[in-house]
C-alpha positions in Angstrom: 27.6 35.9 62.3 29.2 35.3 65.2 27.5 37.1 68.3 25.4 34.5 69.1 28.7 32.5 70.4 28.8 34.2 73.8 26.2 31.6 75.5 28.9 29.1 75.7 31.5 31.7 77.3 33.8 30.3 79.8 36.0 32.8 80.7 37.0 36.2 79.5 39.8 36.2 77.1 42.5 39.0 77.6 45.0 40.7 74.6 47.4 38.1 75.8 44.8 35.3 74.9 43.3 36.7 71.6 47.8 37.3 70.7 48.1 33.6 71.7 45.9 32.3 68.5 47.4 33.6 66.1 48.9 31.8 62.9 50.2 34.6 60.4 48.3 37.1 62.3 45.1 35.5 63.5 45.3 31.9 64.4 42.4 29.4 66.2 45.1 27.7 68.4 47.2 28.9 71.2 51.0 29.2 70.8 53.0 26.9 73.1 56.6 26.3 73.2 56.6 23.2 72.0 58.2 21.5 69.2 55.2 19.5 68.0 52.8 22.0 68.2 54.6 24.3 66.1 54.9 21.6 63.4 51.4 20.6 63.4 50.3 24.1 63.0 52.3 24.7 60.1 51.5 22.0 58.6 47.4 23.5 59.5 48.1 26.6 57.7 49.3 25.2 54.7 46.6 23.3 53.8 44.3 26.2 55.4 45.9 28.5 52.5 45.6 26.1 49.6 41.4 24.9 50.0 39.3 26.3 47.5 36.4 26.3 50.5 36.2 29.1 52.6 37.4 28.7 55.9 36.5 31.0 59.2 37.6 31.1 62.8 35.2 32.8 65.7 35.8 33.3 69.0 33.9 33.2 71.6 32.5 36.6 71.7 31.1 35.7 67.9 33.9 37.6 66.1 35.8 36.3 63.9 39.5 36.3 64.1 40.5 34.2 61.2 39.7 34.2 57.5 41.2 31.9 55.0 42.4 33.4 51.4 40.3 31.7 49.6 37.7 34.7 50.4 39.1 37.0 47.5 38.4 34.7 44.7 34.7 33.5 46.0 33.4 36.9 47.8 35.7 39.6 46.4 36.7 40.2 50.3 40.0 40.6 51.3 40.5 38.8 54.8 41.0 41.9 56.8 37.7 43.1 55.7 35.7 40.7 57.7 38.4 40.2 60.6 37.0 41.1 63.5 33.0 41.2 62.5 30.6 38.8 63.2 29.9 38.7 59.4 26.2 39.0 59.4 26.5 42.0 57.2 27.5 39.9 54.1 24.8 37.6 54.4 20.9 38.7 52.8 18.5 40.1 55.0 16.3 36.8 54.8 18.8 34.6 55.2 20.1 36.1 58.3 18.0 34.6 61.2 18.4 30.9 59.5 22.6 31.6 60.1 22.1 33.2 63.3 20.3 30.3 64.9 22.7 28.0 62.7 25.2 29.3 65.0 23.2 29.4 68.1 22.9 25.6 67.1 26.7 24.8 67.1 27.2 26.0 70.3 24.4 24.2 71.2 24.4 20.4 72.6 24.5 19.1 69.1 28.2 21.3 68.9 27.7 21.3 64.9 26.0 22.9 62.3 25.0 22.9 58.5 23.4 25.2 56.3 22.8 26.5 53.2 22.5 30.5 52.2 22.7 33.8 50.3 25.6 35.8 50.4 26.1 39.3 48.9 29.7 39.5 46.9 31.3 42.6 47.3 30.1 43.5 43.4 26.8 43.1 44.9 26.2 40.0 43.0 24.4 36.9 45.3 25.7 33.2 46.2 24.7 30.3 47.4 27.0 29.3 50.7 26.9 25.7 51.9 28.4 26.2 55.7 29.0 23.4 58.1 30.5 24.5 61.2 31.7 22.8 64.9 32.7 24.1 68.4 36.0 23.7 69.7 35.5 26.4 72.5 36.3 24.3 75.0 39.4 22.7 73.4 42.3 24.4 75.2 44.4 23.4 71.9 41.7 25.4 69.8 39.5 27.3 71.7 37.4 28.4 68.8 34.2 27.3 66.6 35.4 26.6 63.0 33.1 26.7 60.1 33.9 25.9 56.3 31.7 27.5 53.7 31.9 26.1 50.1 30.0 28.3 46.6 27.4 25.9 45.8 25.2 28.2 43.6 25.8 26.5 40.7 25.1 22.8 41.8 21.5 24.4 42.9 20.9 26.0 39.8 21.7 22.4 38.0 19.6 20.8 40.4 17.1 23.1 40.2 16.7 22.9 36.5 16.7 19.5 36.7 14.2 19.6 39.5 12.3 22.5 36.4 12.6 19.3 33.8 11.7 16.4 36.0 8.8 18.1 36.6 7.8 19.2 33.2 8.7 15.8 31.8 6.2 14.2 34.4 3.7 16.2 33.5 4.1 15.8 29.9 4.0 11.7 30.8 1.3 12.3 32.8 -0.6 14.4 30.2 -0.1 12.3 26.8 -2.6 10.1 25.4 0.6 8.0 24.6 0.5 5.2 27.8 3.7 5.2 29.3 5.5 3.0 32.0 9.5 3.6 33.2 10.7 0.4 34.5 14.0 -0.6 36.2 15.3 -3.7 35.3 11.7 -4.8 34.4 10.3 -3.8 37.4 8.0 -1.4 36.5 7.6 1.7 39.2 5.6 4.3 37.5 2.4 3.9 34.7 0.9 7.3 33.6 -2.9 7.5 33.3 -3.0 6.3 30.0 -1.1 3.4 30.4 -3.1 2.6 33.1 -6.4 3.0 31.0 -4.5 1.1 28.2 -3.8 -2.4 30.5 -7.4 -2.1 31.9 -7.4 0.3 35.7 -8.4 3.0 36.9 -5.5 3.8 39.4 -1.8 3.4 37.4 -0.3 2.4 41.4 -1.7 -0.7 40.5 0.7 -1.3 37.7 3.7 -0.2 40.2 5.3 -3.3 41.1 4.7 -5.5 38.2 7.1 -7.1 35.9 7.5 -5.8 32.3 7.7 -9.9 31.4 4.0 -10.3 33.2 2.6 -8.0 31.1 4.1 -7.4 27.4 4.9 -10.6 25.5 6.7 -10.4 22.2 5.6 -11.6 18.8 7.2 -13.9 17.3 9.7 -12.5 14.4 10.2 -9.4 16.7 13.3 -8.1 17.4 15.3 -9.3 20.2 16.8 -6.3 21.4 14.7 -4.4 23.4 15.6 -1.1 22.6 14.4 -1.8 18.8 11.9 0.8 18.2 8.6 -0.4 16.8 8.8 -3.9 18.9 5.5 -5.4 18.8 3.9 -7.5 21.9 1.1 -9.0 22.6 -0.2 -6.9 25.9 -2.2 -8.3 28.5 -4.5 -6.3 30.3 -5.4 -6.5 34.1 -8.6 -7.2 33.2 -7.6 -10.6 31.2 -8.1 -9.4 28.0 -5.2 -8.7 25.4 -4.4 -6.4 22.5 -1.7 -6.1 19.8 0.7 -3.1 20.4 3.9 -1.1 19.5 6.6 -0.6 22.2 9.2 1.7 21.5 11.9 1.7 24.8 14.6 4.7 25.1 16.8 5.2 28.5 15.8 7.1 30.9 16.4 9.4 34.2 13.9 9.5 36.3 13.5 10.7 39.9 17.8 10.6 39.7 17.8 6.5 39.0 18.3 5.1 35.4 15.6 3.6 33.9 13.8 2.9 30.7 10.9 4.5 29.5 8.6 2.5 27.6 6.0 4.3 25.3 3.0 1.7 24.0 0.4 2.3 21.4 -2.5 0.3 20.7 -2.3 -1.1 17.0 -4.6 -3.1 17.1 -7.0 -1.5 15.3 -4.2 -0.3 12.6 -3.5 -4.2 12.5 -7.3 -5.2 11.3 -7.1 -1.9 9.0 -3.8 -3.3 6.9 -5.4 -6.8 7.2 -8.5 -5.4 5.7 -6.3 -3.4 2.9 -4.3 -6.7 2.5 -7.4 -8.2 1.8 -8.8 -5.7 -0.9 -5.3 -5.9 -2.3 -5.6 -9.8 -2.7 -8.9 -10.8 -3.0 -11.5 -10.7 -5.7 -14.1 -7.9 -4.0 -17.3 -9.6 -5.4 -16.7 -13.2 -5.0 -14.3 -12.7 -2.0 -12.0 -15.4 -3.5 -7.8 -14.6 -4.1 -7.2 -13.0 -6.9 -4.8 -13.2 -9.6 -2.0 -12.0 -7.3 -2.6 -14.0 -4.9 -2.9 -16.6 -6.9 0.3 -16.4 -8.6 1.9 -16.4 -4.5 -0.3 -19.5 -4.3 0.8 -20.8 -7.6 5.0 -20.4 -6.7 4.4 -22.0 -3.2 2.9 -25.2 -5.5 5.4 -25.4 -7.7 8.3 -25.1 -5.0 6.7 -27.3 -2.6 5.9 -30.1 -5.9 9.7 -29.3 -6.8 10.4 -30.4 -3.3 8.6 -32.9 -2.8 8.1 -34.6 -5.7 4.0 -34.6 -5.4 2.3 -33.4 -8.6 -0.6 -30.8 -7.9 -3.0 -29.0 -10.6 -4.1 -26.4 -12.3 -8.0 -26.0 -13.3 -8.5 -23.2 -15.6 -12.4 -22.9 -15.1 -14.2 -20.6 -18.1 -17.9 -20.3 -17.7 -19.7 -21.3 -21.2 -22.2 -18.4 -22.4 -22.2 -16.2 -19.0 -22.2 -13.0 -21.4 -25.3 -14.2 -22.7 -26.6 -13.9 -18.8 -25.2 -11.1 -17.6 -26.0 -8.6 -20.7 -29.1 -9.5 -21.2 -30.5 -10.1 -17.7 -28.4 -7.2 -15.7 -25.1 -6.9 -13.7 -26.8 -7.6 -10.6 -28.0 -11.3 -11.7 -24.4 -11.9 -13.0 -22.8 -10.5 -10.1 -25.0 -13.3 -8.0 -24.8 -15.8 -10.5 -20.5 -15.4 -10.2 -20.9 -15.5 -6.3 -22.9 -18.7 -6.1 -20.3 -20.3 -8.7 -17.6 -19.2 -5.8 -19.5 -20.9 -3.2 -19.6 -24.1 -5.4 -16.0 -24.0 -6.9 -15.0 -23.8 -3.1 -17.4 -26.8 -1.8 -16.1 -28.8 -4.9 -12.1 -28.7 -3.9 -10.2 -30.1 -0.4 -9.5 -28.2 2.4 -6.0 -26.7 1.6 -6.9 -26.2 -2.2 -7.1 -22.6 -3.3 -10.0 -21.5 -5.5 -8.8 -17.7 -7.7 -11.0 -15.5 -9.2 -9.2 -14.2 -12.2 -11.7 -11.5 -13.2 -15.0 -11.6 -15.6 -16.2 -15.5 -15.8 -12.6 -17.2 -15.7 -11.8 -18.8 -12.1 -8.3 -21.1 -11.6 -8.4 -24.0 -9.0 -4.5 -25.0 -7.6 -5.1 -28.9 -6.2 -1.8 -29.5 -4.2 0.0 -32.6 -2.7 -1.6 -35.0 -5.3 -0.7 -38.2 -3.9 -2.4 -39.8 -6.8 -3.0 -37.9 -10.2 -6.6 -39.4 -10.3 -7.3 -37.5 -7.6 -7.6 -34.4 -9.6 -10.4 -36.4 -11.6 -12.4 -36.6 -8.3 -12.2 -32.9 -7.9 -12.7 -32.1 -11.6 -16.0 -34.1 -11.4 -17.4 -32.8 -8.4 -16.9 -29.0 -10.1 -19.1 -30.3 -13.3 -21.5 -32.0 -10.8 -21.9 -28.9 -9.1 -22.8 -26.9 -12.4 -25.3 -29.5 -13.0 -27.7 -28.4 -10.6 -29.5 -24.9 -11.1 -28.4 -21.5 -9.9 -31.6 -20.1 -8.6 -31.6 -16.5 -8.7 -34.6 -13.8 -8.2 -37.2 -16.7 -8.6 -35.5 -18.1 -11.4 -33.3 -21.1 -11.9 -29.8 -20.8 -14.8 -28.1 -23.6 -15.9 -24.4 -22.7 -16.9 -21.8 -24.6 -17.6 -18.4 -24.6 -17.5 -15.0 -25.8 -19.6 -12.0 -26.6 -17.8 -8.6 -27.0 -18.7 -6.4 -29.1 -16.3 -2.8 -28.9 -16.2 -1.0 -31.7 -14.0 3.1 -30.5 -13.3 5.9 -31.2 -10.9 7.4 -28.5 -12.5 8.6 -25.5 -11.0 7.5 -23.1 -13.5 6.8 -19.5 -13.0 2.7 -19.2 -12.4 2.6 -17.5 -16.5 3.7 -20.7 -17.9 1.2 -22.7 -15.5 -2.0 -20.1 -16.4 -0.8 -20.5 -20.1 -0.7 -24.1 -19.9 -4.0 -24.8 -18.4 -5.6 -21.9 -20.4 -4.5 -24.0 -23.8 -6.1 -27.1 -22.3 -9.4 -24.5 -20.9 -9.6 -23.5 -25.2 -9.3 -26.6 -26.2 -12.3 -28.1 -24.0 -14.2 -25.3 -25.7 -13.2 -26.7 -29.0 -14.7 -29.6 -28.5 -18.0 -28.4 -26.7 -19.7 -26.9 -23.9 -19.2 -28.1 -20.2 -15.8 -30.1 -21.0 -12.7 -30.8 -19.3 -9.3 -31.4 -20.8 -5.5 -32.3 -19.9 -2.9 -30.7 -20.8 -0.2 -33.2 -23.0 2.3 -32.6 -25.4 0.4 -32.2 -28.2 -1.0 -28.9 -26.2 1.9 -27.9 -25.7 3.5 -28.0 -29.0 -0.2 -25.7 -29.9 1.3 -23.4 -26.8 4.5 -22.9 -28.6 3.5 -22.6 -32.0 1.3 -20.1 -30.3 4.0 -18.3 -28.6 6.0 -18.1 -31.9 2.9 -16.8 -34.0 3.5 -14.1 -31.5 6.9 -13.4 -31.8 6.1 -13.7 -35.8 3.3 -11.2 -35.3 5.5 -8.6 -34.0 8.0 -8.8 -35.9 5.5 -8.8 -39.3 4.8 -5.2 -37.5 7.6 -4.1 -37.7 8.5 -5.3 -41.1 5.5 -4.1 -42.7 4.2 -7.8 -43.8 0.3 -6.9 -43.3 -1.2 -5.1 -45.8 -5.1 -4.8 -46.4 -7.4 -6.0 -49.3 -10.6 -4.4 -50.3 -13.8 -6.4 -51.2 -16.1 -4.2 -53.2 -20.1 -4.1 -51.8 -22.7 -3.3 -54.3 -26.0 -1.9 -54.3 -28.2 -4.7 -55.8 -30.6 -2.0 -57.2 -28.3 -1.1 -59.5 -25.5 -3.2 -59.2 -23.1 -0.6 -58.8 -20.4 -0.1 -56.2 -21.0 1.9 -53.3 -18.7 0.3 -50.7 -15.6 -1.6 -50.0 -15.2 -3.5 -47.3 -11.1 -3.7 -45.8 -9.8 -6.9 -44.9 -6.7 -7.8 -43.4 -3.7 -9.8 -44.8 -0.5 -11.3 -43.2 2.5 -12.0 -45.9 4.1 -15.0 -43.7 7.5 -15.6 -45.0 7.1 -19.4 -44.3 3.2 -19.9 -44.7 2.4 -17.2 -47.7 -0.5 -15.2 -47.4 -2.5 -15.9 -43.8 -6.3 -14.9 -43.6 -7.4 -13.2 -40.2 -9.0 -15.8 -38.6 -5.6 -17.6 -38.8 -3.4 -15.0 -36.7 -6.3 -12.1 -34.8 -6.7 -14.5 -31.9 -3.1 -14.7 -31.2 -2.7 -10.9 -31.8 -6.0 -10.5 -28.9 -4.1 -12.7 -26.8 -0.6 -10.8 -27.4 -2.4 -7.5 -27.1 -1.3 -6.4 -30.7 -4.9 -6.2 -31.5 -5.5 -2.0 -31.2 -1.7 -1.2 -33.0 -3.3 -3.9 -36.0 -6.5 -2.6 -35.9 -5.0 1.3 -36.2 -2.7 0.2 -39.3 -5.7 -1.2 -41.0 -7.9 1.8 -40.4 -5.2 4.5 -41.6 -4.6 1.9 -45.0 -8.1 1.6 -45.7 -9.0 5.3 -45.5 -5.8 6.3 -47.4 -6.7 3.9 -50.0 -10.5 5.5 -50.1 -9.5 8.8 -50.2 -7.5 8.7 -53.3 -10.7 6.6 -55.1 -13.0 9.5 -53.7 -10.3 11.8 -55.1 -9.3 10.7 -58.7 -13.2 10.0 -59.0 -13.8 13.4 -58.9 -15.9 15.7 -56.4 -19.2 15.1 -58.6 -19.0 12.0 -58.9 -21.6 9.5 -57.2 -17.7 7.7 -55.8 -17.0 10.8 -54.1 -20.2 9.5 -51.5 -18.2 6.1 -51.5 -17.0 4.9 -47.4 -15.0 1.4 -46.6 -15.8 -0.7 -44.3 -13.2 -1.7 -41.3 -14.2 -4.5 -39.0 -13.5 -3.8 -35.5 -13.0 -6.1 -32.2 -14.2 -5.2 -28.7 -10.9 -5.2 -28.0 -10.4 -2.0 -30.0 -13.2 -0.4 -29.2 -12.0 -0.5 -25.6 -8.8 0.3 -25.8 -7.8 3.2 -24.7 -8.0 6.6 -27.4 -10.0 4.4 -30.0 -11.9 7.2 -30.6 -8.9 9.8 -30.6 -7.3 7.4 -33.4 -10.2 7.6 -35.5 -10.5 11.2 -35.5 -6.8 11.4 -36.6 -6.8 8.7 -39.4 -10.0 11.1 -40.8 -8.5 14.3 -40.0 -5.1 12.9 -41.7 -6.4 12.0 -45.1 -9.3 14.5 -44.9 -12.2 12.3 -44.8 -15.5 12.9 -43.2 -16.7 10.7 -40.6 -19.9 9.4 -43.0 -16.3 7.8 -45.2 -15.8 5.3 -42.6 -18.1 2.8 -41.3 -17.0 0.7 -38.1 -18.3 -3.3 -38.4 -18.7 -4.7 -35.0 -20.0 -8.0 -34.3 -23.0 -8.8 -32.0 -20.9 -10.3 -29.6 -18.4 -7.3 -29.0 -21.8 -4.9 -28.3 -23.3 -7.6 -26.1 -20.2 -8.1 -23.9 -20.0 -4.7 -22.5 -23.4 -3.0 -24.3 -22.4 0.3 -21.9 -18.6 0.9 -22.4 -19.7 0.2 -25.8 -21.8 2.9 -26.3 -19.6 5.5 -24.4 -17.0 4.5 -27.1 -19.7 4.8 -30.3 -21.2 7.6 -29.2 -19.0 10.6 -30.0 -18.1 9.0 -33.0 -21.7 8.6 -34.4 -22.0 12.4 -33.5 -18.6 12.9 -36.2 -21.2 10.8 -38.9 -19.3 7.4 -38.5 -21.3 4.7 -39.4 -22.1 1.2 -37.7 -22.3 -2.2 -39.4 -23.3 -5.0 -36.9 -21.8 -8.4 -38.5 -22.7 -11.4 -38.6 -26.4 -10.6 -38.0 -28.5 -13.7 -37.0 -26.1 -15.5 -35.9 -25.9 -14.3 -32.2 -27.7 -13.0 -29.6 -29.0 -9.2 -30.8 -32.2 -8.3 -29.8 -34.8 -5.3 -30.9 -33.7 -3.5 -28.0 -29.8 -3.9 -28.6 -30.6 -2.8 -32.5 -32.6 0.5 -30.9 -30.0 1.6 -28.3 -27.3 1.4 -31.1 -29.1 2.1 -34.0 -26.8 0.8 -36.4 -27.1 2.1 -40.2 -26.5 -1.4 -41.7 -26.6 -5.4 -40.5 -24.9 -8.0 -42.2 -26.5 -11.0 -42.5 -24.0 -14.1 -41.9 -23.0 -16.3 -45.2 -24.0 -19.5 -43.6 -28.0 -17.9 -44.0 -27.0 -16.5 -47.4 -25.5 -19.9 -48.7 -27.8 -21.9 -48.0 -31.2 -19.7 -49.3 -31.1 -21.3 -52.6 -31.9 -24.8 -51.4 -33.4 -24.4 -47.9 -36.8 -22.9 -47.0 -35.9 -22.5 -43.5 -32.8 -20.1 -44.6 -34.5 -18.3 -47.2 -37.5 -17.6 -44.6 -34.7 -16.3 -42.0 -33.0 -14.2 -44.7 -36.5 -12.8 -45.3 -37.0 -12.3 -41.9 -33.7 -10.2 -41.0 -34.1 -8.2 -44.1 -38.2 -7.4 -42.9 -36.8 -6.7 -39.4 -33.6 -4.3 -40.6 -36.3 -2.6 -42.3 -38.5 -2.1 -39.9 -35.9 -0.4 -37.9 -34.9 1.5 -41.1 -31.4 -0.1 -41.5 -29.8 -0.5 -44.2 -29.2 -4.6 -45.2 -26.3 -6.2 -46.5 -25.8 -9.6 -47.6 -22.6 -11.5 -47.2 -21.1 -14.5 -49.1 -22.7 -14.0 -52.4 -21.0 -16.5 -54.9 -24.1 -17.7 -56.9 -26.5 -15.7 -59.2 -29.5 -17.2 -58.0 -28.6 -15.8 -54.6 -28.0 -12.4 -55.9 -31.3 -12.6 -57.6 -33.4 -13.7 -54.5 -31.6 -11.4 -52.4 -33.1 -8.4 -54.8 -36.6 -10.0 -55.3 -36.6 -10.2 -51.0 -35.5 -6.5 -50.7 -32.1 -6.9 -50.2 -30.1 -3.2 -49.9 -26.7 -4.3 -50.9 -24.0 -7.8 -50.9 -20.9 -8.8 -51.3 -19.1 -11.7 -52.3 -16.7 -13.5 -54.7 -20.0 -13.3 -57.9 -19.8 -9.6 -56.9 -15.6 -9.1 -56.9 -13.0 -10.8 -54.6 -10.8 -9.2 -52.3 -7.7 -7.9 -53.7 -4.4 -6.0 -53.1 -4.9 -3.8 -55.8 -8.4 -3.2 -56.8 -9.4 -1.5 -60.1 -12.5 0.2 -58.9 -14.6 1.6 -61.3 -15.2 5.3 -61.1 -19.0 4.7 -60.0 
C-alpha cells in the first residue's frame, strides 16, 4: 500500500529516526524528553488499542510501521505480519490500482483520502474495507500518513439488497395495472403509468408535484382515517372529468424517505353494477316500480316519519278487477303491457314523493305521505279511477279494466304487515260491493281483520285437533238412478259456531296458507273412505268401479309435490288413479292454464280424472275444454235451479249438456232438490246429478252396495 508515499520524501530517515517513532515497538511520533509528550502519547495508544477500526501507520518510504490490534479479530493478521509491508498484497488484484492512487492522493495537495475495497482475510475469505487516510509527513510531531480502515461488508450487502428491493418494488409499481402514487405529506412525488392513465396523462411527471387534497376527495360517510383501507373518493382527473374509486394507503420507504403509498382502483363501474343488482333486488322487473321489499322500507319510513310528525299518510291497496280474464285468454305479452301501462298511470296519478309498489300479479300498493289534510288522499284516489277510465290501447286494440282499492289512513307506527293487511281488508271489501270501488278502512274493518286473524289461529288449531272431517254426497247416474259417485265435501266442527261449511273458513285457510295441508287431509279421508265401499262391495261388484270426487283449489294444484301427494294417498290405500277424480273450477285452470297443465298432466297419465266445476258460470272456452280434456263438467246450481220455470236456463242447461257432448264429456248436474228437475235433466241427456232429492251429504253415509 504504501510505496507510492515516497513522492512527498523530505529527507532520508536513519535507524535512529525509524527507533524514534516508536510506541510499544512501532510508534508514528518521535520520542522527546518531555513530560507532556510522553503523556499525550499514552494516552494515543490507549485509545489506539481499544478502536474496533483498524488503524495503520506508513512512513514515508510507503511501509508501514504501525498496526493497531484490532487487525486479528477483522483480518486474521497478527500486527507483525504486515509491519514493515506496504500491504498491497492483502488487498484483491482489482482493487489494487484504486488503493494505490488513493494513496498517491493523500500525499497529494488534497493531503487526504477515502475509499472503499476488497480485502483477502487470512482464511481467504473477502471484505469490504472503508479507508480514510491523511498525511502528517511533514508534522515533525508525527511524521507519518495515518489511515483508519473500518469492515463495512455488511452495511453494503444491506444496502445492496435494499438497493435489489427498491428496485424490484419499482418495477412491480411500475408494472401493475393497479395506479399507484407515494406521496409525502400529501405531496405527491411519484405516479406509476397506471395511475397516470387512471387521472387522465400520458406522462405520470405530471402528477409529481401535486397535492393528494387536489386530486382525491372523500365521500361522505368515509372514514376519516386515512389509512382505513377501502376509503372511497371521488377522483378528479387532469382532464376535468371525475370517477368513483377505492384508495387503500399503507406506509412506505421509498428512495430511503418515509412515505405512503397509495393504491387506487376504479369502482366505478363495480358501483353502477351493485346499483344495477340493488335495483333487480328492489324493483318489480316488468313494471320497473319497487317491490314488495322496498316497499315495506318505504312503508316503515311512513309510519316513523307519521309517528314523528303527527301527519297521517296512506295506504292504497290497488287490485285490478278481471285482469285474469285478459291475460289468459289474450297472452302474457298483452298482460305484461297492459300491467306496464297501469304503472305509468298509477305513477302519473300520485305526488311527487309518493311511492307507487308492484306487489306481484295484478295487485299494486300506493304509500301517500305527509297528508296535511286527509281529503287529500281522495284527490289522489280519484285521479287513479279517472285514469282507469280511459282505454289501454294495446296491439290495435283498446281494454277497459278497472280497479278496487282499499285505502287505509294511519298515524300509526305499525309494522308494514299490519298496514298491507289493513288496506287489503278495505281492497276485499271494495270488491264486495262491486267493480272499480274504493273503500276506507274503519273499525268495523277492522273488527272483520281480527275475526279474520282469529279464524286463523282457530283454523290451525282445528288441525291439529282433528275438528275437520269430510262428508260424502252421493252422484247418481240418471239412466238408472244408481250410484256411481260420491262427491267429498269438507266440514269444520267449530267448538263455538258448530258445524262450518267451506265457504265459511277456505278463504281464510288460502290466505293463511293452510290450504294444501286441508286439501291433503281431505284427499287421504275421502279415498280411505272409498276404498273400504269398493272393498266390502266386493271385487265383482259394479261399486268396485265406484271413484269420489275431491274439489281442488289452484292453490293446491300449485303447491309444491301435489302430484307426489296424490300418488301416495292412492298408493297408501291401494286405489287406482281412475278412483279419484280431481274437481277444479274454471277459474283455477284459467289463472295459470300452463302450470296447470304441467301439474295435470302426469296425473291424467296415472288415469286420474278431471271435473271442471261450476261449468257456465265462468269464462271456459272450447279451446280450454280441448287442451284439458276433462272427463266430466258440472253445470252450476244457479242454471239447474232455475230450469223448471225459466226458458232461458233450461235452453243454457241444454246448451252445456249439447256442448259436453260434443266434446265427449261426461255431464253432471248440480243442485238437484226437485223431481221435475231430475226429470228434465234425463229427458235433455243429462249423464249424472247430485243433490239433496238424490241424498244429502253426510258423516256417515249408508251407501248402497251398487
Amino acid at each position: 500500500m504504501g510505496r507510492h508515499l515516497q513522492k512527498r520524501r523530505r529527507r532520508p530517515m536513519g535507524a535512529d529516526d525509524a527507533r524514534s517513532h516508536e510506541v510499544g515497538g512501532v510508534s508514528p511520533t518521535r520520542a522527546r524528553p518531555v513530560a507532556g509528550a510522553e503523556r499525550a502519547l499514552g494516552w494515543w495508544q490507549a485509545v489506539v488499542d481499544r478502536s474496533t477500526d483498524l488503524l495503520l501507520a506508513f512512513d514515508h518510504e510507503g511501509r508501514i510501521t504501525y498496526v493497531s490490534p484490532s487487525v486479528t479479530p477483522m483480518l486474521g493478521y497478527a500486527p507483525e505480519d504486515l509491519v514493515g509491508t506496504d500491504g498491497l498484497h492483502v488487498v484483491i488484484d482489482e482493487d489494487r490500482p484504486r488503493v494505490a492512487a488513493a494513496l498517491a492522493a493523500i500525499v497529494g495537495p488534497d493531503g487526504a483520502s477515502q475509499q472503499v475495497f476488497r480485502v483477502r482475510r487470512q482464511d481467504g475469505t473477502i471484505r469490504h474495507l472503508e479507508a480514510r487516510g491523511t498525511s502528517h509527513l511533514d508534522d515533525p510531531e508525527v511524521g507519518a500518513v495515518l489511515i483508519s480502515m473500518r469492515d463495512v461488508t455488511d452495511r453494503l450487502t444491506a444496502e445492496r439488497s435494499l438497493a435489489e428491493r427498491d428496485a424490484l418494488y419499482r418495477t412491480i409499481v411500475e408494472a401493475t395495472s393497479d395506479a399507484v402514487v407515494i406521496h409525502a405529506e400529501g405531496t405527491i412525488f411519484y405516479a406509476n403509468p397506471a395511475a397516470a392513465q387512471l387521472l387522465g396523462v400520458d406522462d405520470p411527471l405530471r402528477v409529481a408535484g401535486r397535492q393528494m387534497e387536489e386530486l382525491f376527495r372523500p365521500e361522505a360517510g368515509s372514514p376519516a382515517d386515512e389509512w382505513a383501507p377501502g376509503n372511497h373518493h371521488r377522483v378528479v382527473r387532469l382532464d376535468g372529468r371525475s370517477l368513483d374509486a377505492e384508495l387503500t394507503a399503507i406506509p412506505t420507504v421509498w428512495g430511503g424517505q418515509t412515505a405512503v403509498q397509495v393504491v387506487i382502483r376504479d369502482i366505478t363501474e363495480r358501483q353502477l353494477h351493485d346499483l344495477a343488482l340493488l335495483h333487480q333486488a328492489t324493483h318489480d322487473p316488468l313494471t320497473g316500480l319497487p317491490n314488495r321489499s322496498l316497499l315495506a322500507d318505504r312503508l316503515e319510513h311512513a309510519a316513523s316519519r307519521a309517528a314523528r310528525t303527527r301527519r297521517p299518510f296512506a295506504v292504497l291497496f290497488v287490485d285490478l278487477d278481471r285482469f285474469k280474464v285478459v291475460n289468459d285468454t289474450l297472452g302474457h305479452e298483452v298482460g305484461d303491457e297492459l300491467l306496464r301501462q297501469i304503472a305509468v298511470r298509477l305513477g302519473d296519478a300520485v305526488r311527487p314523493g309518493d311511492t307507487v309498489a308492484r306487489l306481484g300479479g295484478d295487485e299494486f300498493v300506493v304509500v301517500v305521505e305527509d297528508l296535511l289534510v286527509t281529503d287529500t288522499v281522495d284527490l289522489v284516489v280519484e285521479r287513479i279511477q279517472e285514469g282507469f277510465a280511459a282505454p289501454f290501447a294495446i296491439e290495435d286494440r283498446d281494454f277497459l279494466i278497472n280497479a278496487s282499492i282499499g285505502v287505509l289512513v294511519t298515524t300509526d307506527g305499525r309494522d308494514p304487515k299490519s298496514l298491507l293487511r289493513d288496506a287489503d281488508a278495505a281492497m276485499y271489501t271494495a270488491k264486495t260491493q262491486g267493480r272499480g270501488r274504493a273503500v276506507r278502512f274503519d273499525g268495523a274493518l277492522r273488527e272483520r281483520a281480527s275475526r279474520h286473524e282469529e279464524m286463523r289461529l282457530r283454523l290451525r288449531a282445528a288441525l291439529d285437533e282433528d275438528q275437520l272431517w269430510i262428508a260424502l254426497q252421493p252422484v247418481v247416474r240418471l239412466a238408472d238412478r244408481r250410484v256411481v259417485a260420491v262427491e267429498a265435501l269438507m266440514r269444520w266442527e267449530h267448538p263455538d259456531l258448530g258445524t262450518m261449511l267451506p265457504e265459511g273458513f277456505l278463504d281464510v285457510a288460502d290466505d293463511a296458507g293452510l290450504l294444501p295441508e286441508l286439501g291433503a287431509l281431505v284427499l287421504d279421508a275421502a279415498c280411505g273412505r272409498l276404498a273400504r265401499w269398493r272393498r266390502d262391495a266386493g271385487a265383482g261388484s259394479a261399486a268396485a268401479g265406484a271413484w269420489v270426487g275431491v274439489n281442488v283449489a289452484q292453490t293446491e294444484l300449485l303447491h309444491p309435490g301435489f302430484d307426489a301427494t296424490v300418488r301416495g294417498v292412492l298408493e297408501r290405500h291401494d286405489l287406482p288413479g281412475s278412483a279419484l277424480c280431481l274437481e277444479v273450477t274454471e277459474r283455477a285452470l284459467l289463472d295459470d292454464p300452463t302450470r296447470v297443465g304441467e301439474v295435470l298432466r302426469p296425473l291424467r297419465d296415472l288415469g286420474v280424472q278431471l271435473s271442471i266445476d261450476d261449468f257456465g258460470t265462468g269464462y271456459t272456452s272450447l279451446a280450454v275444454l280441448r287442451r284439458f280434456s276433462p272427463d266430466h263438467v258440472k253445470i252450476d246450481r244457479a242454471f239447474v235451479g232455475g230450469m223448471a220455470d225459466s226458458p232461458s236456463d233450461a235452453a243454457t242447461v241444454r246448451a252445456l249438456i249439447q256442448m259436453g257432448h260434443a266434446l265427449g264429456v261426461s255431464v253432471v248436474a248440480e243442485g238437484v232438490e226437485l223431481v221435475e228437475q231430475q226429470h228434465l235433466l234425463a229427458v235433455l241427456g243429462c249423464d249424472l246429478a247430485q243433490g239433496f232429492l238424490l241424498g244429502r251429504p253426510a258423516r256417515d253415509l249408508d251407501l248402497p252396495p251398487a
